[in-house]
N, CA, C and O of each residue as an XYZ file, in Angstrom:
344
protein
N       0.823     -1.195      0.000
C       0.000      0.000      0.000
C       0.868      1.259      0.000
O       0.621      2.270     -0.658
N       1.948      1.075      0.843
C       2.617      2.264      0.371
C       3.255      2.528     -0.895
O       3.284      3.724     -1.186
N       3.787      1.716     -1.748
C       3.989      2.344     -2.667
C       2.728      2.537     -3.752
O       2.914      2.976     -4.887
N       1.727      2.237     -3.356
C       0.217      2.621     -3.956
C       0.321      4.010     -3.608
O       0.296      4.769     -4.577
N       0.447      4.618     -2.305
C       0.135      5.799     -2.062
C       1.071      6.656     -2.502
O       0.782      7.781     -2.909
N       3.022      5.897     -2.425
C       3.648      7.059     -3.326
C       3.657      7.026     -4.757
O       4.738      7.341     -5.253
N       2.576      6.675     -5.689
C       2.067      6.242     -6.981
C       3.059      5.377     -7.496
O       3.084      5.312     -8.725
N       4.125      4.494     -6.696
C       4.957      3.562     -7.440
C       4.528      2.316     -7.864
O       5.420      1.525     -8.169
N       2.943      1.811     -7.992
C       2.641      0.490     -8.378
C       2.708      0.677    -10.014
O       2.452      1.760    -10.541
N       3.099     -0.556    -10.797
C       2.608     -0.586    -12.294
C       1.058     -0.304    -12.300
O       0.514      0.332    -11.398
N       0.507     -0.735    -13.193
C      -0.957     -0.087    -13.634
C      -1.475     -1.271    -13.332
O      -2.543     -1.203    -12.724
N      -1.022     -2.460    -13.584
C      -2.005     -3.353    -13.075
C      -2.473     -4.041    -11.861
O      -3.481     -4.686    -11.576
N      -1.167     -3.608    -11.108
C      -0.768     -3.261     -9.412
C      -1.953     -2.358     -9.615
O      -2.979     -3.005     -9.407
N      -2.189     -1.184     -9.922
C      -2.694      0.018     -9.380
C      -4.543     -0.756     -9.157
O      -5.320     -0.851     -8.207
N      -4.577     -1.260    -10.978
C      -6.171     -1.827    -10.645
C      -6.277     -3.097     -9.790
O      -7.352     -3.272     -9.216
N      -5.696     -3.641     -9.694
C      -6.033     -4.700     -8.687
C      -6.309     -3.834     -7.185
O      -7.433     -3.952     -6.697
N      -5.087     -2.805     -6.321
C      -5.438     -2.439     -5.338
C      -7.199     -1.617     -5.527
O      -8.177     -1.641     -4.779
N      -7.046     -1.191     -6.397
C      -8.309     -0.177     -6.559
C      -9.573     -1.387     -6.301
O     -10.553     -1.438     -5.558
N      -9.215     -1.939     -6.922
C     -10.711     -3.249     -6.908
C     -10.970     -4.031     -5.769
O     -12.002     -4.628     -5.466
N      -9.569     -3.923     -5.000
C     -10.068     -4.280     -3.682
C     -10.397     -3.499     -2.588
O     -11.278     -3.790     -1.779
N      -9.592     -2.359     -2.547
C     -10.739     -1.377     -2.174
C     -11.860     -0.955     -2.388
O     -12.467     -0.239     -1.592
N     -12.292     -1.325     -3.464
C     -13.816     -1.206     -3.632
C     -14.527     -1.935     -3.430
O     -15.694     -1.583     -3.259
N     -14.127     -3.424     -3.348
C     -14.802     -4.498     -2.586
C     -14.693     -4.397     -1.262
O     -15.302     -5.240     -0.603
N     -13.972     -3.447     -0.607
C     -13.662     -3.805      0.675
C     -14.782     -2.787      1.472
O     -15.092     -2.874      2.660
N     -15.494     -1.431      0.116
C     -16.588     -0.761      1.206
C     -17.508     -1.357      1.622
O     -17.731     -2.552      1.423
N     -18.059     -0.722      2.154
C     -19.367     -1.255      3.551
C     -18.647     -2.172      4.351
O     -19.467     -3.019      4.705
N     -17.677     -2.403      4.758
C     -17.463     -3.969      5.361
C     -16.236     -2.830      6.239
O     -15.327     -2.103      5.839
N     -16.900     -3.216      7.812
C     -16.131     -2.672      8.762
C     -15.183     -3.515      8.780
O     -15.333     -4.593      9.355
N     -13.756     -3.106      8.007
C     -12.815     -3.976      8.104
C     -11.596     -3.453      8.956
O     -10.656     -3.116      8.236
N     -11.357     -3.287     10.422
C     -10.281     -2.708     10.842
C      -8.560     -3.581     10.598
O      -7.412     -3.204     10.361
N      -9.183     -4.760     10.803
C      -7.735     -5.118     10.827
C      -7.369     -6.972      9.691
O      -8.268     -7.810      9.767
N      -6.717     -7.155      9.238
C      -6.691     -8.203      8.211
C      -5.296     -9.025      8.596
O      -4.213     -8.441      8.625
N      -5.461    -10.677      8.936
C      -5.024    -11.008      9.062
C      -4.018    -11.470      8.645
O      -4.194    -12.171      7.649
N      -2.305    -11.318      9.213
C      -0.845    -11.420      8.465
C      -1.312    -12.176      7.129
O      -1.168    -11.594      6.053
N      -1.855    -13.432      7.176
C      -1.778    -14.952      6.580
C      -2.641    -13.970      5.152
O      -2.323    -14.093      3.969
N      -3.831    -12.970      5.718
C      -3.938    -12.485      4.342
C      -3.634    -11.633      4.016
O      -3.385    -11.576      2.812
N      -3.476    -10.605      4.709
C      -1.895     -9.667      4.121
C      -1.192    -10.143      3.009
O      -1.312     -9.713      1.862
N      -0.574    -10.897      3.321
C       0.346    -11.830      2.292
C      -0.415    -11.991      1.355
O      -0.303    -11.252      0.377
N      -1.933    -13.547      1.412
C      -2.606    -13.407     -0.186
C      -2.131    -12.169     -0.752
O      -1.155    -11.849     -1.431
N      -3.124    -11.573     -0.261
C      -3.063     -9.990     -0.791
C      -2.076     -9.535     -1.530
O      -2.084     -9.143     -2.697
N      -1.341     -9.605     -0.868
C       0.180     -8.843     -1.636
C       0.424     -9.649     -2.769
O       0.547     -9.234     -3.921
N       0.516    -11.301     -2.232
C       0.736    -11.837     -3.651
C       0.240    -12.182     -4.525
O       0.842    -12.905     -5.319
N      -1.157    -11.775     -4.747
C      -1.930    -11.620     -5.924
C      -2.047    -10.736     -6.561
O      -2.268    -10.649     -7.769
N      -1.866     -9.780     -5.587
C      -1.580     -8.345     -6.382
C      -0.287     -8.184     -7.315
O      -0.327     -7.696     -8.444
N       1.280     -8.835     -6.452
C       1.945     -8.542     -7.046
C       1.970     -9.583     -8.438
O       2.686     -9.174     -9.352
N       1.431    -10.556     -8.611
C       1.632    -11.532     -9.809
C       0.861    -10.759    -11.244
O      -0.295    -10.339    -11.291
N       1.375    -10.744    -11.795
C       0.701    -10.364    -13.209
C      -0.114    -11.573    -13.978
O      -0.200    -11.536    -15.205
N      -0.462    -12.199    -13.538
C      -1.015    -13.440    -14.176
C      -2.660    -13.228    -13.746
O      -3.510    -13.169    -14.634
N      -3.029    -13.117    -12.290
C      -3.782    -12.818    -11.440
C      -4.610    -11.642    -11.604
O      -4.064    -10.631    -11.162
N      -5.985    -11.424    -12.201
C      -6.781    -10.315    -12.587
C      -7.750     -9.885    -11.349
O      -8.305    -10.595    -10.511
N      -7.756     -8.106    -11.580
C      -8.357     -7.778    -10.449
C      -9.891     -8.371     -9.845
O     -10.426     -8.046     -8.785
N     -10.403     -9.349    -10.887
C     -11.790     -9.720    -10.128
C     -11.427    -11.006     -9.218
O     -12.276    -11.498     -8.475
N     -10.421    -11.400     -9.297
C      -9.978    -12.410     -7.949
C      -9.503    -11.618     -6.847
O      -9.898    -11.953     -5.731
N      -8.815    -10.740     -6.934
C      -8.348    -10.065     -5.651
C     -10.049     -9.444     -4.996
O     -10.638     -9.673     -3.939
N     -10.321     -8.789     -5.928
C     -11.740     -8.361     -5.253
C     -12.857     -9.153     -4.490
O     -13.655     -8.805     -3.619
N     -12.627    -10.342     -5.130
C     -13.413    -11.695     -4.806
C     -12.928    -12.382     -3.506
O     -13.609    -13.209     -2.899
N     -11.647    -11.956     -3.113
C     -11.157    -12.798     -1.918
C     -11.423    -11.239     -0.270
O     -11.447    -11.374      0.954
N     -11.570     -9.909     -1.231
C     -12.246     -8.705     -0.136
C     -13.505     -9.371      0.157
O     -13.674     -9.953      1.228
N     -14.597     -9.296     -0.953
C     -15.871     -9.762     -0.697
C     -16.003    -11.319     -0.136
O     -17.144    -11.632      0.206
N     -14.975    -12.332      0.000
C     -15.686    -13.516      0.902
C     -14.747    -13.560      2.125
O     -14.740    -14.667      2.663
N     -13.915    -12.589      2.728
C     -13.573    -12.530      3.818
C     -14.667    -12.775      4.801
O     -15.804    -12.315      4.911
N     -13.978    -13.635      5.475
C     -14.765    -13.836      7.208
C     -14.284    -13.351      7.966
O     -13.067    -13.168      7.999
N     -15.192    -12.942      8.925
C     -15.152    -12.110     10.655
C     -14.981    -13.204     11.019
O     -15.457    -14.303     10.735
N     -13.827    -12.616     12.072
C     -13.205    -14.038     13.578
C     -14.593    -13.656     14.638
O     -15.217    -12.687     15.070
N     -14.576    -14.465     14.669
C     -15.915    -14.337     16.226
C     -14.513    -14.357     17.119
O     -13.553    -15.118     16.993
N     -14.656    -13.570     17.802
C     -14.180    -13.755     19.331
C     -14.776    -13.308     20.706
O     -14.172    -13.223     21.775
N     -15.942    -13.071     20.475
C     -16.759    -12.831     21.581
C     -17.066    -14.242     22.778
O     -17.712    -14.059     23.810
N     -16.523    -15.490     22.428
C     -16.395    -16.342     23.146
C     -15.376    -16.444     23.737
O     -15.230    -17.410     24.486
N     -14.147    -15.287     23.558
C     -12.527    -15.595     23.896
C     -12.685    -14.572     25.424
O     -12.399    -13.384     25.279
N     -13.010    -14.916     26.460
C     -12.820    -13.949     27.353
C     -11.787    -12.917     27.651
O     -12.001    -11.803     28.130
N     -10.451    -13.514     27.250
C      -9.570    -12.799     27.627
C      -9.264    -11.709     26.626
O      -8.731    -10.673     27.024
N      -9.631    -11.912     25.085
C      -9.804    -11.165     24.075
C     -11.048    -10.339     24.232
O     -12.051    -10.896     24.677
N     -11.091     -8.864     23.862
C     -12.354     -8.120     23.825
C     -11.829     -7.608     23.120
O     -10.620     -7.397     23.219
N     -12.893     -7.041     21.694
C     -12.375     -6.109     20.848
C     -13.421     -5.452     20.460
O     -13.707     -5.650     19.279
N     -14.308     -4.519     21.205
C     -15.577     -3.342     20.856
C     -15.405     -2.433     19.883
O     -14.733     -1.402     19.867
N     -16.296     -3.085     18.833
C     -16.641     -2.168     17.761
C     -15.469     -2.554     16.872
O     -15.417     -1.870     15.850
N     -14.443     -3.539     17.003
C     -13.384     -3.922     16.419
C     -13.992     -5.060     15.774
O     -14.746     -5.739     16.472
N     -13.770     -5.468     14.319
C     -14.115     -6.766     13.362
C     -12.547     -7.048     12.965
O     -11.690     -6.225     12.642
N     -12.459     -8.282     13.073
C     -11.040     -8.750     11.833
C     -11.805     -9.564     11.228
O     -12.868    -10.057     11.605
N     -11.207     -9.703     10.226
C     -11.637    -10.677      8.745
C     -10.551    -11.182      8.456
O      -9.555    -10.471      8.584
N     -10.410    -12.474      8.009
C      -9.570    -13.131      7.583
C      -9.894    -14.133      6.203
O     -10.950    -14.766      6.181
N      -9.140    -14.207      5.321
C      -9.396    -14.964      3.668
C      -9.156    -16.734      4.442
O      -8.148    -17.219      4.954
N     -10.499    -17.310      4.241
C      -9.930    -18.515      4.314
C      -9.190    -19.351      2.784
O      -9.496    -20.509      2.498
N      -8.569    -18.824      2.251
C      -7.626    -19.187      1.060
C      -6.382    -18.707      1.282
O      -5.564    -18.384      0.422
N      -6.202    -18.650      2.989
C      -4.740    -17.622      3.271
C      -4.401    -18.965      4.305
O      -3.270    -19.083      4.777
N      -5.370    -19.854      4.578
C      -5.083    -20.776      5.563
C      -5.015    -22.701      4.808
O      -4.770    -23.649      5.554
């Protein structure tokens, strides 16, 4: 993402991030797990890989329930994680 923001991605870097940010509105997403971090990055960075898969793995992200983890509390906090990162 940072070099998204200092405009250093190629163009097809650029549409892939764009498409997953746009899959990623409405969806309170604060925080994304390392394991998909990574997908992420490496679908983005492959040139083989077109932006309606990266977008496709924003839109079927799952929320961790952890409201059963007592020792974990996270209010008003969601993580999502790609199960194709596990």
């Amino acid at each position: 993402m940072s070099r998204y923001v200092l405009d250093k991605t190629s163009a097809l870097e650029t549409i892939k991030i764009e498409a997953m940010l746009n899959a990623r509105k409405g969806k309170a997403i604060h925080w994304l797990s390392d394991e998909t971090e990574e997908l992420l990055f490496r679908k983005i960075s492959d040139n083989t890989v077109m932006q309606q898969e990266v977008a496709d793995i924003m839109k079927n992200l799952t929320k961790l329930n952890v409201g059963g983890v007592r020792w974990m509390k996270f209010r008003g906090m969601e993580i999502y994680f790609s199960k194709e990162a596990y």
